[in-house]
C-alpha positions as CSV (number, residue, x, y, z in Angstrom):
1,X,7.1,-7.3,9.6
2,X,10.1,-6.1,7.4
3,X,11.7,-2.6,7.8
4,X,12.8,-0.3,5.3
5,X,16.8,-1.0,4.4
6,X,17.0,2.4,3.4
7,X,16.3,6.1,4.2
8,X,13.4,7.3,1.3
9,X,12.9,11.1,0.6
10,X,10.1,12.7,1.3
11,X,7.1,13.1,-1.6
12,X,7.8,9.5,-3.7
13,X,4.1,8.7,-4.6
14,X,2.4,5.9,-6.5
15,X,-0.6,5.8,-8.9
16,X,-1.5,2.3,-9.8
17,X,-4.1,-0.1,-11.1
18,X,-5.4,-2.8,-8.8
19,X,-5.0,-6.0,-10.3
20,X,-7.3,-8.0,-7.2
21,X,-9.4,-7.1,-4.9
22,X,-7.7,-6.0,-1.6
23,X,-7.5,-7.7,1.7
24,X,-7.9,-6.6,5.3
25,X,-5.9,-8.8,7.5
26,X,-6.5,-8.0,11.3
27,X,-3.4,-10.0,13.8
28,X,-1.6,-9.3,17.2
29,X,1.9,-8.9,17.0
30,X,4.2,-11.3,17.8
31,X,6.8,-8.9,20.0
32,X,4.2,-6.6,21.3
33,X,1.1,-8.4,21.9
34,X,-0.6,-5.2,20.8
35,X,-3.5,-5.4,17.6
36,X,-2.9,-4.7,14.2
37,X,-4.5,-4.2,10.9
38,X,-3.3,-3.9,7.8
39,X,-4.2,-3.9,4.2
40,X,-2.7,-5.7,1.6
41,X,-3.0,-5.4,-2.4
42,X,-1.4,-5.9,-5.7
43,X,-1.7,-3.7,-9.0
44,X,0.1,-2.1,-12.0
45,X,2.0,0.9,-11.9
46,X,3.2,1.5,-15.2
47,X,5.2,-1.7,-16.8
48,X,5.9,-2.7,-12.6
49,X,3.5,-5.3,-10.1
50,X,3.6,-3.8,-7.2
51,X,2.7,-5.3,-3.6
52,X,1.8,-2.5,-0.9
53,X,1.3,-2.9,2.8
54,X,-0.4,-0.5,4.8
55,X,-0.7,-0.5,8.8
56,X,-4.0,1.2,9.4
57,X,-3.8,3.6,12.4
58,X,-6.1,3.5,15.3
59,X,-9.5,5.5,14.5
60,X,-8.9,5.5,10.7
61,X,-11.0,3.6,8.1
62,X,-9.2,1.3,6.2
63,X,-9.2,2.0,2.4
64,X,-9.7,-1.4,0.0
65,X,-9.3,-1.1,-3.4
66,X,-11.5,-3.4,-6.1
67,X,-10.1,-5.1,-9.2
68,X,-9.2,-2.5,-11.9
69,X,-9.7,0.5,-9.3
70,X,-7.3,3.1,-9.9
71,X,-5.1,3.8,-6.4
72,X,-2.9,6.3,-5.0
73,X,-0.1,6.3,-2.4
74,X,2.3,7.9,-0.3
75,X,5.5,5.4,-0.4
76,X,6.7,5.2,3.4
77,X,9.1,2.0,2.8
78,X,10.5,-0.9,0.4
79,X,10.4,-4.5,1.5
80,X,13.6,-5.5,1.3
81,X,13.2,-9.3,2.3
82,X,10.8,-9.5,-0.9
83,X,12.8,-12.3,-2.7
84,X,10.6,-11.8,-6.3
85,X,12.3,-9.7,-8.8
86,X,8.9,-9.3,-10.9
87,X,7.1,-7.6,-8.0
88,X,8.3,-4.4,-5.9
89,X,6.7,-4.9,-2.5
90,X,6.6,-1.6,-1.0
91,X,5.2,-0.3,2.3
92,X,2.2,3.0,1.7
93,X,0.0,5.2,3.1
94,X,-3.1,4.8,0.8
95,X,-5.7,7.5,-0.4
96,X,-8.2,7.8,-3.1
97,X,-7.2,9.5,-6.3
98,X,-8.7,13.5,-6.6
99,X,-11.1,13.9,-9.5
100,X,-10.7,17.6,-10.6
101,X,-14.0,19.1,-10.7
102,X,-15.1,19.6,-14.6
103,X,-17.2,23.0,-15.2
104,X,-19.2,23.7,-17.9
């Protein structure tokens, strides 16, 4: 599991659009010995591919995204041992985007 290289500020978001469906991958760690889960996905923000990791905390639901579902994020870390320079791999806290209500 990579770390983050460097300090982020508070409040970076993402909004994408997944380009696959996403992947629940359940493992022990290595060091610890202690389960893990994590989901993994690729979309399009903007011009960018981006990768996104999220650890899933105990006692939460895991949030997977289908092909050409619109995604949001809070950005917690960068990858910084992702070698591709096409895709920013980048570690998130996911949630659903808010649909205003519309009244008539």
């Amino acid at each position: 599991m990579s770390q983050p290289a460097t300090k982020l500020p508070p409040g970076i978001h993402l909004s994408a659009v997944s380009t696959q469906q996403f992947e629940l991958v359940v493992g022990v760690g290595a060091k610890t010995g202690k389960p893990y889960q994590k989901v993994v996905g690729r979309g399009v923000a903007g011009e960018k591919f981006v990768k996104i990791t999220e650890f899933v905390e105990p006692g939460h639901a895991p949030l997977i995204f289908g092909p050409g579902e619109t995604f949001e994020a809070e950005v917690t870390g960068v990858d910084s041992f992702e070698k591709g320079r096409e895709v920013v791999s980048l570690f998130v806290k996911l949630r659903r985007p808010v649909v205003a209500e519309v009244k008539k």
